[in-house]
C-alpha positions, 0 to 999 in steps of 0.5 A: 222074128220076136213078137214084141208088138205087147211087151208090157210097158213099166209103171216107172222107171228111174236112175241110181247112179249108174243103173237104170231100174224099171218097176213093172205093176205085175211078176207077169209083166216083168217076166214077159218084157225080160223074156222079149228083152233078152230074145232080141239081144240074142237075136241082135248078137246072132245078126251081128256075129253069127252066134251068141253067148249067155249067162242063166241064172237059177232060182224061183224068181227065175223060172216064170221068166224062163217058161216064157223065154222057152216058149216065145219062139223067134231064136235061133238057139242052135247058134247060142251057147248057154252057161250057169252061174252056180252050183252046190258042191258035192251033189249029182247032177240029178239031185233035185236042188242041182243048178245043172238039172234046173238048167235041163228041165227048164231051158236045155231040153226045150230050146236045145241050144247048141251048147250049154256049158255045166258048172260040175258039182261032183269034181274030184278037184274043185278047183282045177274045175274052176280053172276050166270052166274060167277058160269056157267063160274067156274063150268068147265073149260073153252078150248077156247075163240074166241074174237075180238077187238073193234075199242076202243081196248076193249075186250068183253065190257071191255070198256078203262074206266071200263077194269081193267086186275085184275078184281075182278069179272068175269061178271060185269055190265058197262057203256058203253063209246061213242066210242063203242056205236058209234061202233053199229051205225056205224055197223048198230045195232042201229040208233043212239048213243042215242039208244045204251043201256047205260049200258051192262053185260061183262065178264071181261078180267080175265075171258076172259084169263082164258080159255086154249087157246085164239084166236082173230080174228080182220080183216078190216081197222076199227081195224089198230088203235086200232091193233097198239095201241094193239101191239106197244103201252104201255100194259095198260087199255087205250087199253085193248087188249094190254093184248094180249101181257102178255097173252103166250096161245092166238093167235091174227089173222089178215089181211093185212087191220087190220095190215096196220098200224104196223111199222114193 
């Protein structure tokens, strides 16, 4: 079982349309609540159907939340089946800015779940793995999707320029715009923008919002721009988190940083 007996409570906690939003006083208190929150949804899923299915999001804002899900005990992880939802075009799953090696550090190797289905960046035909990583996607259906925000206001890749809330497809491949890939630099994944892969495979933001329960996690200062844009802006692709708000199953979980620059 989860100890949730100190799961920290939010500072406040609000409605914008559709989704609900909780601000927590601390990056430490966020992380622990998402951490607990998602070990009981998978936990319930686990209990209701004997198995469970999840969607991880990579990045920086990510990997405090992750350490404390890995390490919290209480799921039977032997019974989840984990997905990303990103990854560079053309470089080695080795390569240290890879999605799939974040994964196997981060998550893979400590909780061993029973399967973890990888998006592959060295695809001879890019598009056919879009097409079968879509069939992994559909062939169950997904419980939860733990996403974060861009500095863009992008959703996975789903970059303002190629973000399309009634995608076709699930997984595609993009061009990748300079605001995210100045992104990477700045978080220390690349050394410069022109060593930022041009193109990247994304699950788009209908596949993301498929999943029964969407929980966003967004701390720290570099996401109040794109945070207020998100949730005081028009809902509209120039900032594709804004969805959020038309989307009744998510929950968006931020830090006094990341909503400092709300005008409520």
């Amino acid at each position: 079982m989860i100890n949730s007996t100190a799961v920290p409570v939010p500072a406040r906690t609000f409605q914008v349309d559709q989704l609900s939003v909780e601000v927590f006083s601390t990056i430490g208190e966020l992380s622990t609540s998402m951490a607990v929150r998602v070990g009981e949804l998978l936990s319930e899923a686990i209990r209701r159907q004997g198995s469970a299915a999840a969607i991880l999001a990579t990045g920086n804002s990510q990997i405090r939340f992750l350490k404390e899900l890995t390490a919290m005990g209480g799921v039977d992880w032997s019974r989840v089946t984990l997905f990303h939802m990103d990854e560079y075009l053309g470089i080695s799953g080795n390569h240290p800015a890879s999605f799939r090696r974040y994964m196997r550090e981060k998550v893979e190797s400590l909780v061993k779940p029973g399967a973890f289905h990888y998006l592959d960046g060295e695809a001879l035909e890019p598009l056919d793995e879009c097409d079968r990583y879509t069939r992994l996607l559909q062939d169950q259906m997904i419980d939860l999707c733990c996403l974060g925000v861009g500095e863009n206001g992008h959703l996975a890749f789903n970059d303002p320029p190629v973000a399309r809330f009634d995608d076709p497809h699930w997984v595609k491949l993009v061009k990748l715009d300079d605001d995210c890939k100045m992104q990477q630099v700045k978080e220390g994944h690349f050394s410069s923008l022109e060593t930022v892969p041009p193109y990247a495979l994304t699950l788009t933001i209908p596949a993301l919002r498929s999943a029964r329960k969407l929980l966003c996690l967004a701390p720290e200062f570099r996401k109040a721009k794109p945070i207020a844009a998100a949730l005081e802006g028009p809902v509209s692709t120039a900032c594709p988190a804004s969805i959020l708000r038309e989307t009744p199953h998510a929950t968006l979980l931020l830090d006094l940083d990341s909503s400092s620059r709300l005008s409520r």
